[in-house]
PABAFI-945665 format. One record per residue (C-alpha): x, y, z; residue in three letters; residue number from 1. Coordinates in steps of 0.02 Angstrom, whole numbers. Layout:
REM residues N
X | Y | Z | code | pos
X | Y | Z | ALA | NUM .
...
REM end
This chain:
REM residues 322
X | Y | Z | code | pos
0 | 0 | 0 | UNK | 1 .
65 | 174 | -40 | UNK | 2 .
105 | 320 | 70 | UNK | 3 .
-52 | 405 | 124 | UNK | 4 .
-82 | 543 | 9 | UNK | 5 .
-141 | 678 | 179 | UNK | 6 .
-138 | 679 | 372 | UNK | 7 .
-208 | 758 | 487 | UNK | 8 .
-132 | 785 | 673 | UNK | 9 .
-187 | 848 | 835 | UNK | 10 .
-64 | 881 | 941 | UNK | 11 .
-100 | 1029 | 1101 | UNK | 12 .
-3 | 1157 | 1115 | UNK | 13 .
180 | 1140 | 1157 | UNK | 14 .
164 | 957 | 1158 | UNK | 15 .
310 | 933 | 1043 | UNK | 16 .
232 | 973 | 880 | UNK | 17 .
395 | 985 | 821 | UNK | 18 .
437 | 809 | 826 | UNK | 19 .
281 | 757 | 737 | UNK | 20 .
298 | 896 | 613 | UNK | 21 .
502 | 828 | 601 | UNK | 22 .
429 | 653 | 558 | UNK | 23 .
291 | 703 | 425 | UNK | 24 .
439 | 804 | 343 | UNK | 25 .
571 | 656 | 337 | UNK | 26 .
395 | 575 | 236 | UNK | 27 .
409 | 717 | 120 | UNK | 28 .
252 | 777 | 185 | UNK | 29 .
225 | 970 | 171 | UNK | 30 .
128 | 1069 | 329 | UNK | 31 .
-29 | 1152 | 319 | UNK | 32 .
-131 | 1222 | 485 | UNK | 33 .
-36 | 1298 | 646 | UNK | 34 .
138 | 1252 | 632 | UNK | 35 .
264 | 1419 | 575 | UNK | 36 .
274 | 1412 | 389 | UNK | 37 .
475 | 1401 | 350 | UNK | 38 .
546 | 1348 | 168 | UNK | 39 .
566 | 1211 | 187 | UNK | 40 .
375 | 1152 | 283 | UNK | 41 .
285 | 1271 | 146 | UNK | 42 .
198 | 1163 | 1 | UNK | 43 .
253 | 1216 | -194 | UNK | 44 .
141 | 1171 | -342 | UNK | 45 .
167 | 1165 | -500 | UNK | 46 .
27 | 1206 | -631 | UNK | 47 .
-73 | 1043 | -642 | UNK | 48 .
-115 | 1056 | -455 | UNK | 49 .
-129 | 1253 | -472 | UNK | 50 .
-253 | 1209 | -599 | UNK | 51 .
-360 | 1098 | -488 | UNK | 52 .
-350 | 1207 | -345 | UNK | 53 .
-406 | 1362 | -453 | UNK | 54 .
-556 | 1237 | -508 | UNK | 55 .
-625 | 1198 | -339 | UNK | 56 .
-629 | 1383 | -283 | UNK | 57 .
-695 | 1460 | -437 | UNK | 58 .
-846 | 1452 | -535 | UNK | 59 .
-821 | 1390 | -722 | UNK | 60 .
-804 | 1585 | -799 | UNK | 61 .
-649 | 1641 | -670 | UNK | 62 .
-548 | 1455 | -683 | UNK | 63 .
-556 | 1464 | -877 | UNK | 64 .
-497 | 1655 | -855 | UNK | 65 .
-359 | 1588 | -739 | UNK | 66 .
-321 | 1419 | -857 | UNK | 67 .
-291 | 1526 | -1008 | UNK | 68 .
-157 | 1639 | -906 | UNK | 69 .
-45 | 1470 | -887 | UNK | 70 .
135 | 1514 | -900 | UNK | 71 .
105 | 1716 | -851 | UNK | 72 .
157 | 1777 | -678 | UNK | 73 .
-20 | 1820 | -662 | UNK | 74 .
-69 | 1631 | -652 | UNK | 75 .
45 | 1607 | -528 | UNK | 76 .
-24 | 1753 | -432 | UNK | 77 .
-203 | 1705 | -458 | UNK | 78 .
-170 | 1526 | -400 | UNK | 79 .
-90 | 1584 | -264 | UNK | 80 .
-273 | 1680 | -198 | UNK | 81 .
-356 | 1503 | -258 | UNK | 82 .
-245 | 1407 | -130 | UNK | 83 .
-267 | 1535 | 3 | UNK | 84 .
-445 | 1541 | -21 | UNK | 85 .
-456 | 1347 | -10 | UNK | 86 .
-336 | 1334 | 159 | UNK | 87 .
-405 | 1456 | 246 | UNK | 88 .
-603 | 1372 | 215 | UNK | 89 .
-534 | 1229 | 288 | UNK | 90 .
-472 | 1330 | 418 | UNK | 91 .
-632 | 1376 | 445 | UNK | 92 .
-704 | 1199 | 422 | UNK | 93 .
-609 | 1148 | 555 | UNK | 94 .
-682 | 1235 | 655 | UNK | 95 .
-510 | 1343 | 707 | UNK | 96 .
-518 | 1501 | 778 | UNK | 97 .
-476 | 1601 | 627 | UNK | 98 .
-534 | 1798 | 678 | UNK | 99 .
-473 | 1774 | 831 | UNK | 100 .
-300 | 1698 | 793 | UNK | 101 .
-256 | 1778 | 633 | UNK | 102 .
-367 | 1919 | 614 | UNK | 103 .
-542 | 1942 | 516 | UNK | 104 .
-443 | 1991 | 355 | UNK | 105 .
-407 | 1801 | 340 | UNK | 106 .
-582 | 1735 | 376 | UNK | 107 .
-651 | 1862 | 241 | UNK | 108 .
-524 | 1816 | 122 | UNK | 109 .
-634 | 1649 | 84 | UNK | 110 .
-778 | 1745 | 36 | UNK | 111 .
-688 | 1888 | -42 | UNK | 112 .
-565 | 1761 | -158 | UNK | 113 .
-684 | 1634 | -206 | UNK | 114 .
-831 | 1603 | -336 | UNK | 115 .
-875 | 1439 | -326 | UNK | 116 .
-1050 | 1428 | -235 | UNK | 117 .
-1008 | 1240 | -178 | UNK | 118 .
-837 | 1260 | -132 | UNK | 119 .
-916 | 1204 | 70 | UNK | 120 .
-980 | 1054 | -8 | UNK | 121 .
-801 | 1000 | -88 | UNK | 122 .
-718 | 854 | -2 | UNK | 123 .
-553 | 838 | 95 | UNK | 124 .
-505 | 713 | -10 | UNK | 125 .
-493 | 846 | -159 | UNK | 126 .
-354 | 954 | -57 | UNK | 127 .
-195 | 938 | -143 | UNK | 128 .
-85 | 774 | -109 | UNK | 129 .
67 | 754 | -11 | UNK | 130 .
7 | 867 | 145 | UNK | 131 .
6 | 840 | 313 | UNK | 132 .
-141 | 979 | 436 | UNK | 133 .
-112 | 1008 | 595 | UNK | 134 .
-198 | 1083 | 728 | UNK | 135 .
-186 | 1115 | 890 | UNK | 136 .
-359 | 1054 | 937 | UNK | 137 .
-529 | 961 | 853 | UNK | 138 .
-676 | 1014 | 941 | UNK | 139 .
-799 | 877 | 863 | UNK | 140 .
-936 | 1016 | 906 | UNK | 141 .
-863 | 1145 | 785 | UNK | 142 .
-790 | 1031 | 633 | UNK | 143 .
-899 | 1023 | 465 | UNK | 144 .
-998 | 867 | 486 | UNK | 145 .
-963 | 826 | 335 | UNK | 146 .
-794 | 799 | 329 | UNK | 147 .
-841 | 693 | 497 | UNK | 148 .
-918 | 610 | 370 | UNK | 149 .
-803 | 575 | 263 | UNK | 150 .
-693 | 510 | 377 | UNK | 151 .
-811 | 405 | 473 | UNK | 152 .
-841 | 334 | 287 | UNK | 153 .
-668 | 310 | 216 | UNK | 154 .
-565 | 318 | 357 | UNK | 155 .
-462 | 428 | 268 | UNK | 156 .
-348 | 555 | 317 | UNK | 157 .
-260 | 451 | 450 | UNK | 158 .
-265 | 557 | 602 | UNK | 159 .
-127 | 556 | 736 | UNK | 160 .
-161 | 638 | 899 | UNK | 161 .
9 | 672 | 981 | UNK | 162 .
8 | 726 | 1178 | UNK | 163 .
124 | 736 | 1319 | UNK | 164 .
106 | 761 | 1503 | UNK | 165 .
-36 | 924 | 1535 | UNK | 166 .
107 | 1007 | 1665 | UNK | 167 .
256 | 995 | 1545 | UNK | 168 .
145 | 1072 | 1418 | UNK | 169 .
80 | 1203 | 1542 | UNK | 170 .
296 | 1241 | 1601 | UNK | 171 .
329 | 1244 | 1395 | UNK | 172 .
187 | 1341 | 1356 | UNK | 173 .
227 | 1478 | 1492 | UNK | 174 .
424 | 1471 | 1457 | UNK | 175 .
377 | 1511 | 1266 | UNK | 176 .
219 | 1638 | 1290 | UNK | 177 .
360 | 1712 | 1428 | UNK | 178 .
487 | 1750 | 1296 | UNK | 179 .
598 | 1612 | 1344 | UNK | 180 .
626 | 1537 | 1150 | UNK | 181 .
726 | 1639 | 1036 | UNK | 182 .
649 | 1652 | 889 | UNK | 183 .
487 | 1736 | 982 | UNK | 184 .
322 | 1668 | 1016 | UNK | 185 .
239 | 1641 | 851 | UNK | 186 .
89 | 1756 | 766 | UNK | 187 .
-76 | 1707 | 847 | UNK | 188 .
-119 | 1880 | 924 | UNK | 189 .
-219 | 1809 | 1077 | UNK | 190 .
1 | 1780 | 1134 | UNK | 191 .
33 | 1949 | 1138 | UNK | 192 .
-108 | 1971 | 1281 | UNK | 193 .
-28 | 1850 | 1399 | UNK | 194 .
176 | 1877 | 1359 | UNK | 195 .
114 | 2062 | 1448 | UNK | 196 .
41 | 1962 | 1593 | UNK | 197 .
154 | 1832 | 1588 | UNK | 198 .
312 | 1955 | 1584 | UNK | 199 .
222 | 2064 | 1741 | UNK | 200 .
225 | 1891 | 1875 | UNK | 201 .
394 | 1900 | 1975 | UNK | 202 .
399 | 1693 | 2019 | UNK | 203 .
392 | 1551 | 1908 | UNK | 204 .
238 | 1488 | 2028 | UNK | 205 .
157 | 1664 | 1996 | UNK | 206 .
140 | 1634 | 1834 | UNK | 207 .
79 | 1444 | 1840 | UNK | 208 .
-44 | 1484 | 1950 | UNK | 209 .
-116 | 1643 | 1843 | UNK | 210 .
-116 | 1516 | 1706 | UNK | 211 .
-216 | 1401 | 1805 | UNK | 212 .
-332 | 1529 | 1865 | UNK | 213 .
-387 | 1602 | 1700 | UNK | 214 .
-516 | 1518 | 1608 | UNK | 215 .
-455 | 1587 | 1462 | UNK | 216 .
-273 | 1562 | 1465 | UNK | 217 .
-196 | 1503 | 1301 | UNK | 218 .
-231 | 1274 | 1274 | UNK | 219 .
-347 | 1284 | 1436 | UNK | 220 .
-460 | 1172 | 1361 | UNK | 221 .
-360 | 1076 | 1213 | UNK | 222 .
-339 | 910 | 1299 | UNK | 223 .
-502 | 906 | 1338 | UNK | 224 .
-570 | 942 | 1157 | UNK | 225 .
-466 | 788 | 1117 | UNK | 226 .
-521 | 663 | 1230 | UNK | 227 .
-636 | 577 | 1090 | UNK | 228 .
-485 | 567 | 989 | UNK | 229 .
-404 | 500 | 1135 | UNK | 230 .
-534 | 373 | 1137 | UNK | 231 .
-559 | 343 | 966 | UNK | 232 .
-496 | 162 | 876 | UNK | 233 .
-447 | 224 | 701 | UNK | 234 .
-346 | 366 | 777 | UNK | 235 .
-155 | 335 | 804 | UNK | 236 .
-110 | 403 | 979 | UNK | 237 .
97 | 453 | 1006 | UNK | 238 .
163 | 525 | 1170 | UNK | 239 .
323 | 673 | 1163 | UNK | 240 .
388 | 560 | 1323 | UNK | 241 .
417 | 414 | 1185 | UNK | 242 .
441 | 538 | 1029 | UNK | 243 .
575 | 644 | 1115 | UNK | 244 .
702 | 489 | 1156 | UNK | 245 .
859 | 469 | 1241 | UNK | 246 .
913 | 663 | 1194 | UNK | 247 .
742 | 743 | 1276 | UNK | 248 .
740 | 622 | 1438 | UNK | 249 .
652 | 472 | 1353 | UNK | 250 .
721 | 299 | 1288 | UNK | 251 .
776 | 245 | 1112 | UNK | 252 .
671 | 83 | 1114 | UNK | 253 .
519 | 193 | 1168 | UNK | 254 .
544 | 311 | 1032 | UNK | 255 .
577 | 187 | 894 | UNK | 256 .
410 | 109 | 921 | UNK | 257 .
324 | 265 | 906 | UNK | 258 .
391 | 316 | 740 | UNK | 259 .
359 | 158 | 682 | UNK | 260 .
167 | 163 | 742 | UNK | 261 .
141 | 327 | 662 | UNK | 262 .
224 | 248 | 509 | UNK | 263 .
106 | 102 | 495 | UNK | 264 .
-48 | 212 | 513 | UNK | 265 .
13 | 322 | 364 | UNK | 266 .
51 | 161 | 256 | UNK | 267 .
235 | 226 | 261 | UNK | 268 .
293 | 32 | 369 | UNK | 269 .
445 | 10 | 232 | UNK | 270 .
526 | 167 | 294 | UNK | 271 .
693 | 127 | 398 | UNK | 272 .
624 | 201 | 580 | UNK | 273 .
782 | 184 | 669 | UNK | 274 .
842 | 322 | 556 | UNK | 275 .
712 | 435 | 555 | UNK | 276 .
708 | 421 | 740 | UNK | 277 .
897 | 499 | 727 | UNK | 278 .
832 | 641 | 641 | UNK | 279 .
669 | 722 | 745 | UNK | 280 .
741 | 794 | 881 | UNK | 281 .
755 | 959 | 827 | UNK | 282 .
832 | 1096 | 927 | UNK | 283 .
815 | 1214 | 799 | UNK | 284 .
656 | 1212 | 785 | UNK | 285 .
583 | 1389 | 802 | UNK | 286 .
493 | 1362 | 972 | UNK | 287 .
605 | 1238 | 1042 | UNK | 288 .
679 | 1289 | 1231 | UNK | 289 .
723 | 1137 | 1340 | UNK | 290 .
667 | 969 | 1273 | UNK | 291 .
654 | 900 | 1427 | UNK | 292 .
520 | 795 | 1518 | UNK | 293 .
466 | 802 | 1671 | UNK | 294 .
521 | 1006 | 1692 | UNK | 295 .
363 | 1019 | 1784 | UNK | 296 .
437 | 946 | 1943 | UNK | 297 .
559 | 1058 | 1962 | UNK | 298 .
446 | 1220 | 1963 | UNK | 299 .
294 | 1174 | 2033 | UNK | 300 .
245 | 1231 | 2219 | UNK | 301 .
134 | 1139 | 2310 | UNK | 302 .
-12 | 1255 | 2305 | UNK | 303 .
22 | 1252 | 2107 | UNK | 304 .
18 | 1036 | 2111 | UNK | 305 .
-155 | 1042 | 2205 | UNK | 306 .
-218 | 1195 | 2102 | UNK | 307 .
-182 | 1092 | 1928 | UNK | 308 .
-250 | 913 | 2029 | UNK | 309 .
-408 | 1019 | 2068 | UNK | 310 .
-449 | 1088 | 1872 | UNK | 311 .
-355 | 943 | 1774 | UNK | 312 .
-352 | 755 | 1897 | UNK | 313 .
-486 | 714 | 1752 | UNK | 314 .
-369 | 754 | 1591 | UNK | 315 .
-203 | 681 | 1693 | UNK | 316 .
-311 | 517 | 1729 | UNK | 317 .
-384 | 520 | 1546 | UNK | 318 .
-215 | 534 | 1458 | UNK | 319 .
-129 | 408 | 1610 | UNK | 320 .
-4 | 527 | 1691 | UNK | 321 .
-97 | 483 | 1874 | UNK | 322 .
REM end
């Protein structure tokens, strides 16, 4: 069987997307969704798939306009609008938090770009090959049915939901809203709020506590939105403790298996594991800082270990770190 053509992953906040996003790009997978986009993560097409991408988000007057421009700059920039206008409407079928996150410019620029009435009815399955979403969360509430659907129906795109322990995240996520990384802390604007608060606490515990006292407070709720995919049998669950390996705190053995799970779920098996185990741990990856389990010991008070037991005993004993 041949390399999935598109995956989808899950994977919370500062759970080690990087890893996953390391192993989808030694599959010569291209990113789409909330990762940074960098050279060499950013999908290229050349005009066939221009052409079909310009045909699902146009009506049949504007794609023959843009056809018979093939081999103009002007095709390539009109493409270009077709492609944004198709990722950001599955942005939006996703159920992803577009205004908020990016600004209402990009959640216009679906209805602005494109003129094909039924381009909500078009499947995932007609999204260009060799691409690999991810997101932060899947709130089955706010997802298009109908690509619930789909899946449901073809099991297709394998979907890998990658997690690691809630408090590591929580010490990551604070280290890297905090200004801690140095390549910044990426461009969703709801960071800029709390890097202000974040920067204002004097103590480490300060800060984990505001975290854990606003409801609001960046990934409060994205382990939770993923319980079903937790839960779910076709869904192929990998752990940063296991991903990580020997070089982040974990074990070689542990993180071998892993690759190789997420391998057989995206029909890549015949790919050597061992060596693209070598090559994920990334620390130059834009938002790396540590790379370390178990941080969380080390900064935790005791009021902060029963504040966290108290709002998230249920998401520590659903995900098995209790």
């Amino acid at each position: 069987m041949s390399l999935s053509e598109r995956v989808l992953i899950v994977s919370p906040q500062k759970t080690g997307t990087h890893l996953i996003q390391e192993l989808m790009l030694e599959l010569d997978f291209k990113i789409v969704g909330a990762t940074r986009p960098s050279p060499r993560n950013t999908p290229v097409f050349g005009d066939e798939e221009r052409r079909r991408i310009a045909r699902l988000v146009h009506n049949d007057a504007v794609y023959e306009e843009i056809a018979g421009l093939a081999g103009s700059p002007e095709f390539v920039t009109r493409t270009d609008e077709a492609w944004q206008a198709l990722c950001w409407s599955w942005y939006r079928r996703f159920g992803q938090p577009v205004a908020n996150r990016y600004g209402q410019e990009k959640y216009d620029l679906v209805d602005v770009t494109a003129t094909n009435p039924r381009l909500a009815s078009t499947r995932f399955s007609q999204t260009p090959p060799g691409l690999c979403w991810i997101w932060h969360d899947l709130d089955i509430s706010a997802v298009d049915g109908s690509f619930i659907g789909e899946w449901c129906d073809t099991g297709e795109p394998p979907v890998v939901l990658n997690y690691r322990d809630p408090r590591d995240a929580l010490v990551s996520l604070i280290n890297f809203v905090d200004g801690k990384t140095p390549k910044g802390f990426g461009n969703f604007y709801e960071r800029r709020v709390f890097h202000a608060i974040l920067s204002s606490k004097s103590t480490m515990a300060e800060k984990i506590d505001y975290a854990l006292r606003d409801p609001y407070f960046l990934a409060n709720t994205e382990y939770e939105k993923a319980i079903w995919l937790l839960h779910h049998p076709g869904v192929c669950k990998v752990r940063y403790e296991d991903l990580v390996g020997p070089k982040g705190g974990g074990s070689r053995d542990a993180q071998v298996t892993a690759v190789q799970r997420v391998l057989e779920h995206v029909n890549a098996s015949d790919r050597d594991a061992e060596a693209i185990a070598d090559r994920i741990y990334n620390t130059d990856a834009w938002s790396f800082y540590q790379g370390r389990t178990g941080t969380w010991r080390e900064v935790f008070s005791k009021e902060n270990v029963a504040l966290f037991d108290e709002r998230y005993g249920h998401v520590l004993e659903q995900y098995g770190y209790e």
